[in-house]
Backbone as CSV, one residue per row, in Angstrom:
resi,resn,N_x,N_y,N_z,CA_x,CA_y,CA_z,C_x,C_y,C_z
1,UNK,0.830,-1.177,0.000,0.000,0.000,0.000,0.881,1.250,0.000
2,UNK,0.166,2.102,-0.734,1.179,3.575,-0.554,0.214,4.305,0.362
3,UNK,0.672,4.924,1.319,-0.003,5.679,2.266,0.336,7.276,2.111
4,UNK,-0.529,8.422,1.767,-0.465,9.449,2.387,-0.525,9.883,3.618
5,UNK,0.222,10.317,4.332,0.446,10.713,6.432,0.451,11.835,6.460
6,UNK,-0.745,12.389,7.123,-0.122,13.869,7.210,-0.381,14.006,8.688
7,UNK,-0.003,14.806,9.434,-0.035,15.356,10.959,0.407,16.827,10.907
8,UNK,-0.350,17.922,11.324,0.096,18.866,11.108,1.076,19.575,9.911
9,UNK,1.963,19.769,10.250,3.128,20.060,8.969,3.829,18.504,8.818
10,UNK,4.018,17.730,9.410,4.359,16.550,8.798,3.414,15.608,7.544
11,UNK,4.289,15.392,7.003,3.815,15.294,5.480,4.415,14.085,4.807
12,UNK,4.103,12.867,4.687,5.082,11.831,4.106,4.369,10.841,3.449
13,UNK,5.126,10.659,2.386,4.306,9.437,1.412,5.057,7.853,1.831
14,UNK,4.246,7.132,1.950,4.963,5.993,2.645,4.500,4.396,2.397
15,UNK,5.315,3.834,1.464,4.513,2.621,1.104,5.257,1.698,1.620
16,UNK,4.302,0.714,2.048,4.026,-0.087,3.125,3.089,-1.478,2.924
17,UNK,3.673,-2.381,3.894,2.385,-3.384,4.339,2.332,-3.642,5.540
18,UNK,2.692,-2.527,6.438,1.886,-1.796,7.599,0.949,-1.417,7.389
19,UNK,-0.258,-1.978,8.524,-1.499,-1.600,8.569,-1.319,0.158,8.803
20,UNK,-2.541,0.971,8.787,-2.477,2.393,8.694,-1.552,3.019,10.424
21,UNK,-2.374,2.580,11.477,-1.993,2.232,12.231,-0.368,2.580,12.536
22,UNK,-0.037,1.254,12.150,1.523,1.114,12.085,2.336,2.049,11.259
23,UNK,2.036,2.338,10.263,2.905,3.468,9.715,2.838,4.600,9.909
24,UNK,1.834,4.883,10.618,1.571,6.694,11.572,3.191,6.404,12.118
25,UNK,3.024,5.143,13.369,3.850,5.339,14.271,5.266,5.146,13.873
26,UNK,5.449,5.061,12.288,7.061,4.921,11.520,6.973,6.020,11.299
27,UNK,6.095,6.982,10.543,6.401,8.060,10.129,6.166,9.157,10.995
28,UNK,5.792,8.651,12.446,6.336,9.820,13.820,8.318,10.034,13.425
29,UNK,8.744,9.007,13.604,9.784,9.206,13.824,11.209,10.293,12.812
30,UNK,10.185,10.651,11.030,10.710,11.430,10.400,10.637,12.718,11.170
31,UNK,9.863,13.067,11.523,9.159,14.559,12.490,10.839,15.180,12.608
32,UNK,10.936,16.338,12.664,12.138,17.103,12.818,11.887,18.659,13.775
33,UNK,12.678,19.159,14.057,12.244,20.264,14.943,11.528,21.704,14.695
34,UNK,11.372,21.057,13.181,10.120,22.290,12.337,9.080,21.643,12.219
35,UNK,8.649,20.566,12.334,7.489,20.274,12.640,6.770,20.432,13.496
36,UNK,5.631,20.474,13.311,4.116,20.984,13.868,3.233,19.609,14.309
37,UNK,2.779,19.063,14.865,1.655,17.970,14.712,0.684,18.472,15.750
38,UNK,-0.503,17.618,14.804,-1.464,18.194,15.119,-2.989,17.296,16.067
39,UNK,-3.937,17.451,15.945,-4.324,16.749,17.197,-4.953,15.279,16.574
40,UNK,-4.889,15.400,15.097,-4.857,13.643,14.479,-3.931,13.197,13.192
41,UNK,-3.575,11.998,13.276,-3.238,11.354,11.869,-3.926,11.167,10.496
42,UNK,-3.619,11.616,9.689,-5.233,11.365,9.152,-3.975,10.306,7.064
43,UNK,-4.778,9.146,7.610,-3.888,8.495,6.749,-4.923,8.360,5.159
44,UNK,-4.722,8.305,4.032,-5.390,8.086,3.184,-4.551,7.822,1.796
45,UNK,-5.263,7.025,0.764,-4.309,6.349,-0.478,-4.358,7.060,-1.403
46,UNK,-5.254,8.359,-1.356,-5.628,9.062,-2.633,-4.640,10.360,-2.534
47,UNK,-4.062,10.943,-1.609,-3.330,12.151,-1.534,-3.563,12.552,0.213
48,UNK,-3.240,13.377,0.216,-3.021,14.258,1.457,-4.510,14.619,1.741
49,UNK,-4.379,14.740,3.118,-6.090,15.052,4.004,-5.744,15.405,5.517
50,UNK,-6.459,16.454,5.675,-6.336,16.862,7.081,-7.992,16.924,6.969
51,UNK,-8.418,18.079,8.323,-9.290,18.202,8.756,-10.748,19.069,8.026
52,UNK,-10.145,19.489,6.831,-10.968,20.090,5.928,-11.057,19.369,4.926
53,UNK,-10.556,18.398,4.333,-10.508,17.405,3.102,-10.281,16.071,3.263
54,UNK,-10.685,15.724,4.721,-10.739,14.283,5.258,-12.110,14.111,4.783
55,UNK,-12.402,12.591,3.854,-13.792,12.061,4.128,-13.969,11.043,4.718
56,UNK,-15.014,10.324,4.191,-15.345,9.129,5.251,-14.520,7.864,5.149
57,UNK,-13.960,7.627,4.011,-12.865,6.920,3.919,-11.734,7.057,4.064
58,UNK,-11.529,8.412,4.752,-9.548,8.749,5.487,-9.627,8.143,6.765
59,UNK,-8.770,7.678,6.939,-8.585,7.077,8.493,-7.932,8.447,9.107
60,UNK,-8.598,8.112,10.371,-8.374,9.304,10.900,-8.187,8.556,12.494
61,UNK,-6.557,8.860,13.262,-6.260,8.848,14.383,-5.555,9.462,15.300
62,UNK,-5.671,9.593,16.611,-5.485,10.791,17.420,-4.306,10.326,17.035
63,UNK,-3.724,11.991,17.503,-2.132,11.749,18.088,-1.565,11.214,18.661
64,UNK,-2.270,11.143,19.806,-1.846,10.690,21.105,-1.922,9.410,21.351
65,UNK,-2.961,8.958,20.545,-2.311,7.229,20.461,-1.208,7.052,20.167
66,UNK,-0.573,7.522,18.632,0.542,7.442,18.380,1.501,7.593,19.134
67,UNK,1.604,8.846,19.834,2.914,9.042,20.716,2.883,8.265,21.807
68,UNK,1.749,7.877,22.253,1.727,7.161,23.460,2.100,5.706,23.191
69,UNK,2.197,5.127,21.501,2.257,4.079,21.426,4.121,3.864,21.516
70,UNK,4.263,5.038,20.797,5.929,5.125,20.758,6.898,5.915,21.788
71,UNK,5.629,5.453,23.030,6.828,6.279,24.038,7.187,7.502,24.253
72,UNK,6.406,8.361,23.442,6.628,9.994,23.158,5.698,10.643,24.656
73,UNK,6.205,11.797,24.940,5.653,12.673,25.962,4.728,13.919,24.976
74,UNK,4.042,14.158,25.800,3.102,15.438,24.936,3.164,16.340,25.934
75,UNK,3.870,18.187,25.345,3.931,19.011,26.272,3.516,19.972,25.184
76,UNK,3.204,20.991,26.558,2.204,21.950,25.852,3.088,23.078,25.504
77,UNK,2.977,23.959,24.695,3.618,25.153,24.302,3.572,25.888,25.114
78,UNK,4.840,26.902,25.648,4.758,27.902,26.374,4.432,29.118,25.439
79,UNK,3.768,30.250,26.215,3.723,31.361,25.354,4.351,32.241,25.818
């Protein structure tokens, strides 16, 4: 499968036979210190989808599963 991943500004095309699932939590680990993520994964085969161009067939999963699956901490922005 080729997967579109997007999370905030993270952005990666990623083919796979990882379930959707599973390749969120591979393509956490491209993330770099200009990245942004955002409060879901939203995986889909046709192109890129966030929260305005997700339909009913984008998988769509929190973040925080993810990070929580890979051990990641979630802290909040100071202002």
């Amino acid at each position: 499968m080729k997967y579109y991943v997007k999370c905030g500004s993270l952005e990666l095309i990623y083919s796979t036979s990882k379930i959707p699932r599973d390749a969120c939590r591979t393509v956490l680990w491209e993330t770099n210190e200009h990245d942004t993520l955002d409060e879901y994964f939203y995986v889909d085969e046709r192109g890129f989808r966030d929260y305005a161009s997700a339909d009913p067939t984008t998988i769509v999963i929190p973040s925080s599963e993810i990070l929580k699956a890979e051990g990641w901490k979630v802290s909040k922005r100071k202002e």
